[in-house]
C-alpha positions in Angstrom: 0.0 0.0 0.0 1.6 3.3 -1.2 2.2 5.8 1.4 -0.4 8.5 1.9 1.3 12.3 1.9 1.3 14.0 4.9 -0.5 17.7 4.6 2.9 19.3 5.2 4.2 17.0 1.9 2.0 18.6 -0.2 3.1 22.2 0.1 5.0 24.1 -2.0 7.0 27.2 -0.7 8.4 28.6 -4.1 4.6 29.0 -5.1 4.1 32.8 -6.2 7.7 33.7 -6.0 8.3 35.0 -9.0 5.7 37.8 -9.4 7.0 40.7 -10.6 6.2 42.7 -7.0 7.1 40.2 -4.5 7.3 41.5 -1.1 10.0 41.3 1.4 7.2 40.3 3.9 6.2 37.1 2.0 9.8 35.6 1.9 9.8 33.0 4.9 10.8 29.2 4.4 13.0 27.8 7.2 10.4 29.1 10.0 7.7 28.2 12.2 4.6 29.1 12.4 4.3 32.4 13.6 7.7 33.0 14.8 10.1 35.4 15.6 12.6 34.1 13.2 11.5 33.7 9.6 14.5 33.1 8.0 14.9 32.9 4.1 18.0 33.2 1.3 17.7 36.7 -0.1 18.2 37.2 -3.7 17.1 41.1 -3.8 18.0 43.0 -1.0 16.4 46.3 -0.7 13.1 47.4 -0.6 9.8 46.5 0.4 8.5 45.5 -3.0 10.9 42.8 -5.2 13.0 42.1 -2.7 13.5 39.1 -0.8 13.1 35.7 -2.1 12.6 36.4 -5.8 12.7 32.8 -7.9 13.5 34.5 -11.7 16.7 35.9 -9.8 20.3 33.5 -10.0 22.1 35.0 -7.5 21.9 34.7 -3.2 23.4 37.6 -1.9 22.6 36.6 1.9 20.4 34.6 4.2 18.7 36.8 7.0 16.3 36.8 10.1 13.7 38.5 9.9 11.1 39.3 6.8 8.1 40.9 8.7 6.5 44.1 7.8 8.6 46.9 8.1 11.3 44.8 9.7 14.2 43.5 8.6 17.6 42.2 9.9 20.7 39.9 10.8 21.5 38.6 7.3 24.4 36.4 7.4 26.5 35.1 4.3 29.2 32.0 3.8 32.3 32.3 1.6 35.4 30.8 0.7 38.5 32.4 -1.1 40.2 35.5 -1.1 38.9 38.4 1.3 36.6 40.4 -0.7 34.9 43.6 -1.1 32.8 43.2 1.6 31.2 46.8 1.1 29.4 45.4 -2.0 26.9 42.3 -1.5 27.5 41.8 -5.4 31.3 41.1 -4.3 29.8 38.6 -2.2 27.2 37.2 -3.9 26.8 33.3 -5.2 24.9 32.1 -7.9 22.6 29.1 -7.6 20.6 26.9 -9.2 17.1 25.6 -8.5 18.7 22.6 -9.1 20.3 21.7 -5.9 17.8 23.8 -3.7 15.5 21.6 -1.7 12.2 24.1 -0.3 10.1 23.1 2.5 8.2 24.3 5.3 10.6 24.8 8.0 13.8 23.9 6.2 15.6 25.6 2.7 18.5 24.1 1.6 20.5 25.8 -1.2 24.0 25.0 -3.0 26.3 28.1 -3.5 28.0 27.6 -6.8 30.6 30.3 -6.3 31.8 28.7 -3.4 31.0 25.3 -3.0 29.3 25.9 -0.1 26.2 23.8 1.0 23.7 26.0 2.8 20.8 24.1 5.1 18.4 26.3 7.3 15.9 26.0 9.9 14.6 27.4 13.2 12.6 27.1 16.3 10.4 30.0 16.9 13.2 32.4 18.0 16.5 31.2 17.1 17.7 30.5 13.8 19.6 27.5 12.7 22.2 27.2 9.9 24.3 24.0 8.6 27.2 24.8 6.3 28.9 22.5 4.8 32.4 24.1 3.6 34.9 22.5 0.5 39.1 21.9 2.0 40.6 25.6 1.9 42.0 27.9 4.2 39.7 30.8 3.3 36.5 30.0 4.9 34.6 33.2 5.8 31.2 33.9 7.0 30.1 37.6 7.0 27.3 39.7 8.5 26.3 42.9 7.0 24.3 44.0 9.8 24.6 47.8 9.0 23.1 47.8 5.6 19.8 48.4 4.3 18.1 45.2 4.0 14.9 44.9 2.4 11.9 47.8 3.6 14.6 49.4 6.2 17.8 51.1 6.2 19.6 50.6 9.7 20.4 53.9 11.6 22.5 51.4 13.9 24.3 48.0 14.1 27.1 46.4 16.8 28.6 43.2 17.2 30.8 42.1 20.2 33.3 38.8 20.6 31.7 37.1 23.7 34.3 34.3 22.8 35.9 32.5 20.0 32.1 30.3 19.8 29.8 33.4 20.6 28.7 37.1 19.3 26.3 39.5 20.6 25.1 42.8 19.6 22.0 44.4 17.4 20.8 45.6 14.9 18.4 49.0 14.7 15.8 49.4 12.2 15.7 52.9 11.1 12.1 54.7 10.8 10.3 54.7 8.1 7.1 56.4 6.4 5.0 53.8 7.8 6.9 52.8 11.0 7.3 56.2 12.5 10.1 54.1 14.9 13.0 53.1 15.0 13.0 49.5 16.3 16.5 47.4 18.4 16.8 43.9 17.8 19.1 42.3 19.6 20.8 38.8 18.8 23.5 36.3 20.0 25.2 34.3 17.9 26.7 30.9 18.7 28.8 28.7 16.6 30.0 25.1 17.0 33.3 25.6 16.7 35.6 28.0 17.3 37.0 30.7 14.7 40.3 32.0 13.9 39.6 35.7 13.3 37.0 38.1 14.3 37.2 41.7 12.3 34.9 44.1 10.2 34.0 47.1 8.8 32.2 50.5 9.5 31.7 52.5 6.1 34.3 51.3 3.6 36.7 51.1 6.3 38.2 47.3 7.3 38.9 46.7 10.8 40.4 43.6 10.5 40.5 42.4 14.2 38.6 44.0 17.0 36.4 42.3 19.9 33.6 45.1 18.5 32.2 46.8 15.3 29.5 49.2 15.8 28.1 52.1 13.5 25.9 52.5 10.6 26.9 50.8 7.9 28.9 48.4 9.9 29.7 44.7 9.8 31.5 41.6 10.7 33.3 38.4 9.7 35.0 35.6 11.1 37.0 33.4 9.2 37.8 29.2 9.6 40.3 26.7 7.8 37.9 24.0 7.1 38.4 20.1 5.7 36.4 18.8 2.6 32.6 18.7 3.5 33.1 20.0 7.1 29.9 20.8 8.6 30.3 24.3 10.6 26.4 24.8 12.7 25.8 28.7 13.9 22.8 29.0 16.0 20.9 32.7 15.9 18.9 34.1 18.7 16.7 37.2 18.4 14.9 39.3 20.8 13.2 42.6 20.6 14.4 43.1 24.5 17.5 42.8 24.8 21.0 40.8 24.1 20.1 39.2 27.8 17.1 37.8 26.4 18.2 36.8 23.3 20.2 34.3 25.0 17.7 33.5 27.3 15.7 32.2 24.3 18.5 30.8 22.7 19.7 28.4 25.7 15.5 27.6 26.6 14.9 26.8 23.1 18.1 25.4 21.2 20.3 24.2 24.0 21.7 21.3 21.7 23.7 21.0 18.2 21.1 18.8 16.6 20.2 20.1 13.4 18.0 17.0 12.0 16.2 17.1 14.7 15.2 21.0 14.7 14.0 20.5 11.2 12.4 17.2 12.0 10.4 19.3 14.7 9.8 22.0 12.4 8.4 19.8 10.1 5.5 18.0 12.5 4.8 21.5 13.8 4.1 22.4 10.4 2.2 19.2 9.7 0.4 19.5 13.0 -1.5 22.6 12.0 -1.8 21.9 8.8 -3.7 18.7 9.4 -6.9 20.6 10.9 -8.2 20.1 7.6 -7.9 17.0 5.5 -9.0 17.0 1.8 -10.0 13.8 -0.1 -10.5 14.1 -4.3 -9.2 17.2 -6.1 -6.4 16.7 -8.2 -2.4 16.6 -7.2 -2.4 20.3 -8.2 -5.3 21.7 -6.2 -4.3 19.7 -2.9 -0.8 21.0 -3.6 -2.7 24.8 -3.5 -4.6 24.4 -1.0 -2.1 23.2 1.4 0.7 26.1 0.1 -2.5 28.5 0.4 -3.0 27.0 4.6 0.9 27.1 5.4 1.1 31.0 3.8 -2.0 31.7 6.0 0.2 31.1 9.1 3.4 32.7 8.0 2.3 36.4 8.0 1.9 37.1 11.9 5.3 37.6 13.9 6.1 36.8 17.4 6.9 39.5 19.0 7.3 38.5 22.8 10.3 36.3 24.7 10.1 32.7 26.1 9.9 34.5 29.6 7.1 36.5 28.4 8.9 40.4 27.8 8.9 42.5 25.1 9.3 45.7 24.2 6.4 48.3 24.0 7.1 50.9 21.3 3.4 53.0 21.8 4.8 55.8 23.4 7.8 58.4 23.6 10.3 55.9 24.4 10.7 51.9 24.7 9.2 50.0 27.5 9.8 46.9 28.1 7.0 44.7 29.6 5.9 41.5 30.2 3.0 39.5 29.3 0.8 38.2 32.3 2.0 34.6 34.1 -0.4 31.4 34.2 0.1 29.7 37.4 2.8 27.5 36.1 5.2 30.7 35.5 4.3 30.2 32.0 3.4 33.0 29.9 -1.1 32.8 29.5 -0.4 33.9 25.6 2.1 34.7 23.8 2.3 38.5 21.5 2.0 37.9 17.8 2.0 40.9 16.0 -0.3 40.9 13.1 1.2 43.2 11.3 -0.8 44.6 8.6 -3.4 42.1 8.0 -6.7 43.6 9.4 -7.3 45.5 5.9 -10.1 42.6 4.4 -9.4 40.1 7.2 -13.1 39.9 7.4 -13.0 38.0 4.3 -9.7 35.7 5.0 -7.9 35.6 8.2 -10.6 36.1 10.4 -13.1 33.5 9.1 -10.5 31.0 8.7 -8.5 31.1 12.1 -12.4 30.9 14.1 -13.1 27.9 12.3 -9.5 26.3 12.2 -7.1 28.4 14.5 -9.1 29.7 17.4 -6.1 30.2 20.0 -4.5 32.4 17.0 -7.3 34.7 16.7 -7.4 35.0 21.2 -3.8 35.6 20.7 -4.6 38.5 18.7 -6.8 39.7 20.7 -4.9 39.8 23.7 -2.1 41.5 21.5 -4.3 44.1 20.4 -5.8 44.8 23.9 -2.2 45.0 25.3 -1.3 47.6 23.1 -4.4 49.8 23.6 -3.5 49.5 27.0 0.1 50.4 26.8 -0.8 53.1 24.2 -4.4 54.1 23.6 -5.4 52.7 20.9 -6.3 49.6 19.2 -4.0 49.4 16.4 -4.5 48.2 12.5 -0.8 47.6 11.9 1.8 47.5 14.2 5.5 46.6 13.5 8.2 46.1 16.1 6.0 47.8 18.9 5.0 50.6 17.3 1.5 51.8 15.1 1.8 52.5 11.8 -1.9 53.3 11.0 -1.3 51.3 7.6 -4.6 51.3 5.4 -8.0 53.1 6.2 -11.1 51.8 8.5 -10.9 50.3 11.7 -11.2 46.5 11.0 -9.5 45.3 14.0 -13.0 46.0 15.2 -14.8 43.3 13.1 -11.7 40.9 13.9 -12.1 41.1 17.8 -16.4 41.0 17.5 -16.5 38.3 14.7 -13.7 36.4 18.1 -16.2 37.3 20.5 -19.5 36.1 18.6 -17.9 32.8 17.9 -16.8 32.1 21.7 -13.4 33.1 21.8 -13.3 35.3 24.7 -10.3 34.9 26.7 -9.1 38.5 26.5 -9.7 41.7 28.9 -13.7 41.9 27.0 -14.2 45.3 28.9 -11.5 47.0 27.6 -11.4 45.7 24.1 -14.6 47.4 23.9 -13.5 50.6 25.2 -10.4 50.4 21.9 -13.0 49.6 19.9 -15.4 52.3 20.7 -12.6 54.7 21.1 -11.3 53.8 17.6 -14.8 55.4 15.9 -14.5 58.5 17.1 -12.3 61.8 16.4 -8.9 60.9 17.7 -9.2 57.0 16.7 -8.4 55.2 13.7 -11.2 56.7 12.1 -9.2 59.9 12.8 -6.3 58.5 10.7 -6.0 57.8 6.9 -2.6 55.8 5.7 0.2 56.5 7.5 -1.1 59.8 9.4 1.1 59.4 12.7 1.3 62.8 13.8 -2.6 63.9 13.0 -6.1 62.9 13.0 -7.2 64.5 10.0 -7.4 62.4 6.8 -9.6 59.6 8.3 -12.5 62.6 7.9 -14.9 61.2 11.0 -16.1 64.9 11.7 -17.7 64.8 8.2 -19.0 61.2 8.5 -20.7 61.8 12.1 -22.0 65.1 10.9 -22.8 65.0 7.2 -23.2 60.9 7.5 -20.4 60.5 4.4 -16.7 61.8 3.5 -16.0 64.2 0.9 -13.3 64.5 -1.7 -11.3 67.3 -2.0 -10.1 68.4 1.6 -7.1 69.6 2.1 -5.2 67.5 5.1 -1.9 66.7 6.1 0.9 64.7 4.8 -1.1 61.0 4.6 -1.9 58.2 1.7 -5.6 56.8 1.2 -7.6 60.3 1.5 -10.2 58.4 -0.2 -13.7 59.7 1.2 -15.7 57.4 -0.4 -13.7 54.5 0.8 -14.1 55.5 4.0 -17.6 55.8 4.3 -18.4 52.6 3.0 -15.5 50.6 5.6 -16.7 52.8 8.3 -19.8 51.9 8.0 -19.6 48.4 8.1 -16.9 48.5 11.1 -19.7 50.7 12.7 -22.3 47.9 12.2 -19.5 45.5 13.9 -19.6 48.0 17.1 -23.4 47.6 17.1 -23.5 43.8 17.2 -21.1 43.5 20.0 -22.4 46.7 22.3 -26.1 44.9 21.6 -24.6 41.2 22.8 -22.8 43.7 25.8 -26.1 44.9 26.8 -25.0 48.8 25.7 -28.3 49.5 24.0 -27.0 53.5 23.7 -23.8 52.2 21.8 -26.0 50.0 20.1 -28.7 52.1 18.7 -26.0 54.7 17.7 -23.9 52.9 15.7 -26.6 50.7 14.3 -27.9 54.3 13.0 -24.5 55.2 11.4 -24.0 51.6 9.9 -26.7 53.3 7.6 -24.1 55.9 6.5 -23.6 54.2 3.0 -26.8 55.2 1.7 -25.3 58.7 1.9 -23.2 58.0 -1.6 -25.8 55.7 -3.2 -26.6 57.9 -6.5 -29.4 56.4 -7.7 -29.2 58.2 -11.4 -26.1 56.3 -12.4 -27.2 53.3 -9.7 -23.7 53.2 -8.3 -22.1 54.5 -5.3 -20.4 57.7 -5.8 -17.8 60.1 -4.4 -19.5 63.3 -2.9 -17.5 67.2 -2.6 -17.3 68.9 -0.2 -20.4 71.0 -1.3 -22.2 67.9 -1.4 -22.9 67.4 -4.9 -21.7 64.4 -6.8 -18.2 64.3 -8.2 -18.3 64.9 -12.0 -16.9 63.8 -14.3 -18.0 59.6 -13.2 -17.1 57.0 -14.6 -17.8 53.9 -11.8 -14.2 52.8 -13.7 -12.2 55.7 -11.9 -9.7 55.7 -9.3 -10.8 59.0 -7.7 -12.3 58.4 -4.2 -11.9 54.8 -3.4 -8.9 52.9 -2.0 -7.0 50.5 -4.1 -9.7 49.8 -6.0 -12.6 51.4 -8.1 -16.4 52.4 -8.1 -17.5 49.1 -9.8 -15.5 47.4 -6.8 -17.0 49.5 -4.2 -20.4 49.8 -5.0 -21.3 46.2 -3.2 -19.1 46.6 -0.5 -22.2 46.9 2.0 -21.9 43.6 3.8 -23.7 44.3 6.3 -27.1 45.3 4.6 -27.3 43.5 1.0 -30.8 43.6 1.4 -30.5 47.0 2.2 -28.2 47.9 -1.3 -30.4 45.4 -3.2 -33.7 47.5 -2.3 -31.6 50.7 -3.5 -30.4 48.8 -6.5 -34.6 48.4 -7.3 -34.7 44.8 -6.5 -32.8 41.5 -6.7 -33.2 40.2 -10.0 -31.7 44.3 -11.2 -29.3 43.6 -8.2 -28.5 40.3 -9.6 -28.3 41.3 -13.6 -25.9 44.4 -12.8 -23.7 41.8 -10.3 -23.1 39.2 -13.0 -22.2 41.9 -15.9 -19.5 42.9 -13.6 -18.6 39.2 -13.2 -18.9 38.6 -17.0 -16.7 41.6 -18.2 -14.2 40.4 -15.4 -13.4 36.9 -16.8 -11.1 38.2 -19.5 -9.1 39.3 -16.9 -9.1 36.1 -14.6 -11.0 39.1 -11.7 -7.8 40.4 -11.1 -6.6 43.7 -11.9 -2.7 44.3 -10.5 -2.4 47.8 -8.9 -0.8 49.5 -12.0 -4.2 48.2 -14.2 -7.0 49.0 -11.4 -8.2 51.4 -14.4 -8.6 48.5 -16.7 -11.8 48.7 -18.9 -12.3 45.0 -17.7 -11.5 45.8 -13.7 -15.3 45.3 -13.1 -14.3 42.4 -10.6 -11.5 42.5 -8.6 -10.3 39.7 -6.0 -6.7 40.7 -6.4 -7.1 43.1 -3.9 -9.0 43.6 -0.1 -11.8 45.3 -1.6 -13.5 42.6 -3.2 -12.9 39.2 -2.1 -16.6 38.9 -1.1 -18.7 40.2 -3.9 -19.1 36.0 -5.8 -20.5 35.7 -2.5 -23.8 38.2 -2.6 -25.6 36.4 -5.5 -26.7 34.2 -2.6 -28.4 37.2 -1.0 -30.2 38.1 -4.2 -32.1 34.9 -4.4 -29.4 33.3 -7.3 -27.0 31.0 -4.8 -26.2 28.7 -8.5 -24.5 32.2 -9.6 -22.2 32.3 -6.3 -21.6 28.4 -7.2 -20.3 29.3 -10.7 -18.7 32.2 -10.3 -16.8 31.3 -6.6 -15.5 28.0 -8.4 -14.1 30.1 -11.3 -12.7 32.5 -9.0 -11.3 29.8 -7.2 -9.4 28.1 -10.1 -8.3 31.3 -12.2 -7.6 34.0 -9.7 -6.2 31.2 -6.8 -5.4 28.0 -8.7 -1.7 28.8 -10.3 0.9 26.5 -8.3 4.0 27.7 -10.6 6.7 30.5 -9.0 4.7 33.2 -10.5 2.1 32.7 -8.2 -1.6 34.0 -8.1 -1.8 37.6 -6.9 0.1 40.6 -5.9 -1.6 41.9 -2.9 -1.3 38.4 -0.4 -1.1 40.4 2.8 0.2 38.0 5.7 -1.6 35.5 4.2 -5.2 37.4 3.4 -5.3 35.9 0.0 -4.3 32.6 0.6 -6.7 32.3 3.5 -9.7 34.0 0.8 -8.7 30.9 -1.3 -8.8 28.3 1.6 -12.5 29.3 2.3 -13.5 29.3 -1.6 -11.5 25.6 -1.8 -13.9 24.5 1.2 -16.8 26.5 0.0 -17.6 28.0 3.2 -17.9 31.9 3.8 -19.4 34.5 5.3 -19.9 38.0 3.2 -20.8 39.5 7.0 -17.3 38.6 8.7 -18.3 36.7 11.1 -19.1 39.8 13.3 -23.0 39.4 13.5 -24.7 38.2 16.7 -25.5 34.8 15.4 -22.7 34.2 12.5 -23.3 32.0 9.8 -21.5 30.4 7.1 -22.5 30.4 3.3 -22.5 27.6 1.4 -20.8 27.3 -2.1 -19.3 24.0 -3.6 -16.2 22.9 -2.6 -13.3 21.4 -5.2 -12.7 18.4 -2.8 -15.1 15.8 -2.6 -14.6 15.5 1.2 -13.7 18.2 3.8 -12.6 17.4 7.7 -12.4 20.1 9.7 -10.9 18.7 13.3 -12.2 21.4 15.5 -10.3 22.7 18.5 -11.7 21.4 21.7 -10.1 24.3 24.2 -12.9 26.0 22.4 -15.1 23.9 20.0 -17.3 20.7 21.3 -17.7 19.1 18.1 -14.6 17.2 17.4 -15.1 17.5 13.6 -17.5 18.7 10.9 -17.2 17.7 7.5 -18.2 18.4 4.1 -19.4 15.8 1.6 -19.7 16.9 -2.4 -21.0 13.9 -3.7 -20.8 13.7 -8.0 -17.7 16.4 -7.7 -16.0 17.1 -10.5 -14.9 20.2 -12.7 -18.2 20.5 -14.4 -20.4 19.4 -11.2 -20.2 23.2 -9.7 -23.8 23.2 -8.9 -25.6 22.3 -5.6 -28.6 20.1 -6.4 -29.8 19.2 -2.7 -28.0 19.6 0.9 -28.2 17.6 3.9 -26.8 18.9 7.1 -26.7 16.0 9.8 -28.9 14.0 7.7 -31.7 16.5 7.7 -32.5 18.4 4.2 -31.4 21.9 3.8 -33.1 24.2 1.6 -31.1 27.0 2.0 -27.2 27.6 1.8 -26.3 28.7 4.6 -26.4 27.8 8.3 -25.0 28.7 11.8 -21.8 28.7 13.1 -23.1 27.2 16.4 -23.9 24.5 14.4 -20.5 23.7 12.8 -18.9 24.0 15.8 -21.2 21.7 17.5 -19.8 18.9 15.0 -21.9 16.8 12.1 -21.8 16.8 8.3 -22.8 18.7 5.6 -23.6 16.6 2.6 -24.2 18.2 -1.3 -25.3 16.7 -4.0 -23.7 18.3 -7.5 -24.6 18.6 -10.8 -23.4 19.9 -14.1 -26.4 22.7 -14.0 -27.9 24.7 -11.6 -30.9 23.6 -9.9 -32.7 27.1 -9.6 -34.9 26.1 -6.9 -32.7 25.4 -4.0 -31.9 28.3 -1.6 -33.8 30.8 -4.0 -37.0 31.8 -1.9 -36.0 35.4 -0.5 -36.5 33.7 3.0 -33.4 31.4 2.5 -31.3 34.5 1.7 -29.0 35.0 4.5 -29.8 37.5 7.9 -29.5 41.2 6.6 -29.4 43.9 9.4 -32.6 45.4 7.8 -33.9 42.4 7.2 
């Protein structure tokens, strides 16, 4: 009997590598999930777009620590031969070959043709692990650049110290940037298995070529070996955001021993372990191969922030504070801090739904993180990076992330004062306050105009900020505000709750019902002319086509103002019909596209497929999620399937269409559902998490699956018919099966009464 691949087995890191704007954010191989470390070969070294891991490129010029938003560091490269220019990573660099590279979650192994040099890595969650394995020369070097600009950060400071001929200690600061206001220490320790000959290195373009420390901008280190044929030299790397103290700390709690296999052994049944939470039957090699490369990149994008003692370091205010995470009675940390960087922007569509039905002590994590840091500095943040906020994006969706938690049962975080963030963050000196990047002013988010004139107008004059885009605004506020409601009704606040119900209403404001699309609004009031629902003007990343459903709160609401479902439903599939030649994704630099009427490249619109179940046509959402599904989401070749994969948001949006479960509201409403469309597998276990689900497992059964066979004929859940596709969480949690019957066409009577349509708030 042949062996049957383990989840892990079947993904595929160098998926969507070799997009033309890869980020330095996505490149993490030899890593767990979640961790400090995510260490990766670099190929391109600067910048936060095309740097990174990029597969079209032949050369390595380094392998370093950290590839988190805003964050880089520690990149550390092997050589042999004469001394180089050091001063130039080109001087340094090593071709490769795909070839002799071996990719898999938790471990990267690469062969450095310049210098014969075999390069393994791997890691525990905070400590790095390397495995060289040198040729016979004298000449063996092994550099650190630690001063220079490494992917989205330059480094305003770097030092290194000789501990002893086996150890080095020092940092690394990450310079501010436009969106990290900061700048942010990282300290490491280095240890090595055997001891070196030299210890020297540079500051500027000048050599230092012995010293016990190197520190200065621009600075950097080497330490040189004799080495036989196919010696095996193992350096160990230990991070902390705290200091060089902890570093260690981590370092000698986590990776006390020399055992390399075994680290990547680990790494690998971590990997598997979460992975596994869903097991696939059917679907072809290449769509199980997708979907588990889409899970693992769904767990990549948060980063662990905190120490194995529970510290870190609290960058909200004027200056660092270091804290420490609250002790269970065993002198164990009660959660750990993962940062999520900045993936709350559409999480409500990705992230969020999958984590509550998959990874529900992720999504507390979260939620303790985020409370932490309102606590520490006053606000609930929407993208923090090494401590600090960066106000990245528009809206407030860490509020529908922390309700859709707290609907779903996931409550073991400080409930009062997440509330409080939450509240705070829709009001004038919130995040509501902020539009992209505005850290030193609360005027681009426009909230004055949105509480007072109930929508945001173009054409104000504000400070320096990126995503002014009234219209935008309105619309995301609007929904977050609807989140608020939910969760100050289930809080008994009926006050909170009546108010922000009221303003969830706000998108009517830019309903123009001449042109039957939403549209931007001046500051007079009237409607922006010219319009074209094609233009840029007024919407975020995205355009008025795009925009004009995003009301997930109320579709029955936009479908009454649209004049009924079957216009509702005519106008939605046009949009989805002009998309196709496009494969509904439009790249940033073609949003304007005269076929950019669909767009699930990008935050904005990973729901809309979705909304033909509300308008009384569910076999639409069938046909049109599947094709999503498999031309948007189904490349498995380096060049990937979409630009804009935030920390995993698109991988997850392409998880949920592979199981064909969703939920256009977020997850955020009193009672959440999920929304049925078919899956590609022809069975689905989901092993639910029992610290917080009592089901053990629910699965899904698509019986007659197949390529053609999109279509739902009949449903079943626990053996009892359903006529309408959808159902309550409660429910899945609760454990069972959910059984479809397919077909090659649509069966037009099942799920199409307007009472099977999914709850609406003004239903």
């Amino acid at each position: 009997m042949a062996n049957i691949k383990q989840p892990v087995e079947w993904v595929d890191p160098l998926i969507d590598t070799a997009k033309p704007r890869i980020r330095w954010v996505f490149t993490a191989s030899a890593c767990r999930p979640f961790g400090m470390v995510k260490l990766s070969p670099d190929t391109e070294i600067k910048g936060t777009w095309g740097s990174g891991y990029c597969y079209n490129t032949n050369k390595i010029r380094g392998f370093s620590h950290i590839h988190a938003f805003q964050l880089a560091g520690i990149p550390i490269m092997p050589t042999t031969g004469p001394f180089r220019e050091i001063f130039d990573s080109d001087k340094y660099s090593s071709k490769f070959s795909h070839r002799k590279e071996i990719v898999r979650p938790g471990y990267h192994s690469v062969f450095l043709d310049d210098y014969g040099i075999r390069v393994e890595l791997t890691a525990t969650k905070r400590v790095g692990f390397h495995r060289y394995t040198f040729p016979k020369t004298e000449q063996s070097y092994i550099f650190s650049a630690l001063g220079a600009e490494l992917g989205p950060s330059k480094m305003s400071d770097a030092m290194a110290r000789k501990v002893s001929d086996t150890e080095i200690e020092g940092y690394v600061e990450n310079d501010a940037t436009m969106r990290r206001p900061k700048p942010c220490r990282i300290y490491f320790v280095i240890r090595f298995n055997k001891p070196f000959k030299t210890f020297g290195g540079w500051i500027g373009n000048k050599l230092i070529s012995q010293s016990k420390q190197i520190s200065g901008k621009k600075s950097g280190i080497f330490i040189k070996y004799s080495t036989f044929n196919n010696e095996v030299i193992l350096l160990k790397v230990a991070l902390s955001y705290v200091s060089i103290e902890q570093a260690r700390l981590n370092l000698n709690t986590e990776l006390p021993h020399w055992e390399f296999d075994r680290v990547r052994n680990d790494s690998s049944k971590i990997w598997n372990d979460y992975l596994k939470r869903i097991e696939v039957e059917g679907g072809s090699e290449k769509q199980r191969t997708k979907f588990y490369t889409d899970l693992w990149r769904s767990l990549l994008g948060g980063h662990l922030m905190s120490d194995v003692n529970g510290k870190y370091s609290d960058m909200t205010g004027k200056r660092q504070v270091i804290r420490r995470i609250p002790l269970s009675a065993d002198g164990q940390p009660k959660y750990p801090h993962i940062n999520p960087q900045d993936c709350f922007w559409g999480a409500h569509w990705s992230l969020s739904l999958l984590y509550a039905l998959v990874y529900p002590e992720i999504l507390n994590h979260y939620c303790n993180f985020l409370v932490d840091m309102y606590k520490n500095g006053g606000l609930i943040p929407r993208g923090p990076s090494g401590g600090n906020y960066t106000f990245v994006m528009i809206s407030a969706h860490s509020t529908p992330f922390i309700a859709a938690a707290y609907m779903k049962g996931i409550r073991n975080f400080d409930i009062k004062a997440a509330y409080e963030g939450m509240r705070k963050n829709a009001f004038p000196g919130g995040l509501m306050s902020k539009a992209g990047y505005e850290h030193k002013s609360c005027e681009g988010g426009g909230i004055e105009y949105y509480i007072q004139r109930g929508y945001i107008p173009e054409g104000r004059k504000v400070c320096r900020a990126i995503h002014i885009d009234g219209a935008a605004q309105t619309l995301e506020y609007a929904y977050d505000d609807w989140c608020l409601s939910q969760m100050a009704k289930v809080l008994g606040k009926e006050d909170d709750y009546q108010l922000f119900i009221k303003r969830a209403q706000n998108y009517r404001n830019l309903f123009d019902p001449s042109t039957g699309f939403m549209r931007p609004r001046n500051l007079d009031g009237s409607w922006l002319k010219p319009f074209d629902p094609l233009q840029l003007k007024g919407w975020c990343e995205a355009n008025g086509w795009q925009y004009t459903w995003y009301v997930p709160h109320d579709v029955q609401g936009l479908i009454r103002l649209m004049g009924g479902a079957e216009a509702f439903t005519q106008k939605l599939n046009f949009a989805f019909e002009k998309a196709v030649p496009m494969n509904f994704y439009a790249p940033k630099p073609q949003l304007r596209r005269d076929t950019a009427y669909v767009n699930y490249g990008n935050e904005p619109g990973r729901f809309v497929a979705h909304l033909f179940n509300h308008s009384g046509s569910p076999w639409l959402a069938q046909k049109w999620a599947r094709l999503v599904k498999q031309k948007t989401f189904g490349s498995v070749n380096p060049m990937g399937f979409c630009e804009d994969d935030d920390n995993g948001l698109a991988a997850a949006a392409s998880v949920l269409l592979a199981i064909g479960l969703f939920d256009v509201q977020g997850g955020a409403a009193q009672k959440p559902v999920y929304e049925i469309t078919s899956p590609i597998f022809n069975k689905v276990i989901i092993h639910l998490d029992n610290r917080y689900y009592s089901g053990g497992h629910f699965v899904i059964k698509a019986q007659n699956n197949s390529t053609q066979n999109m279509y739902i004929q009949s449903a079943t859940l626990n053996s009892r018919s359903l006529n309408k596709h959808w159902f309550y969480h409660q429910q899945l949690v609760s454990g069972g099966a959910l059984v479809l019957k397919l077909g090659p066409e649509p069966n037009k009577q099942w799920g199409s009464r307007p009472e099977d349509a999914p709850p609406s708030t003004r239903d």
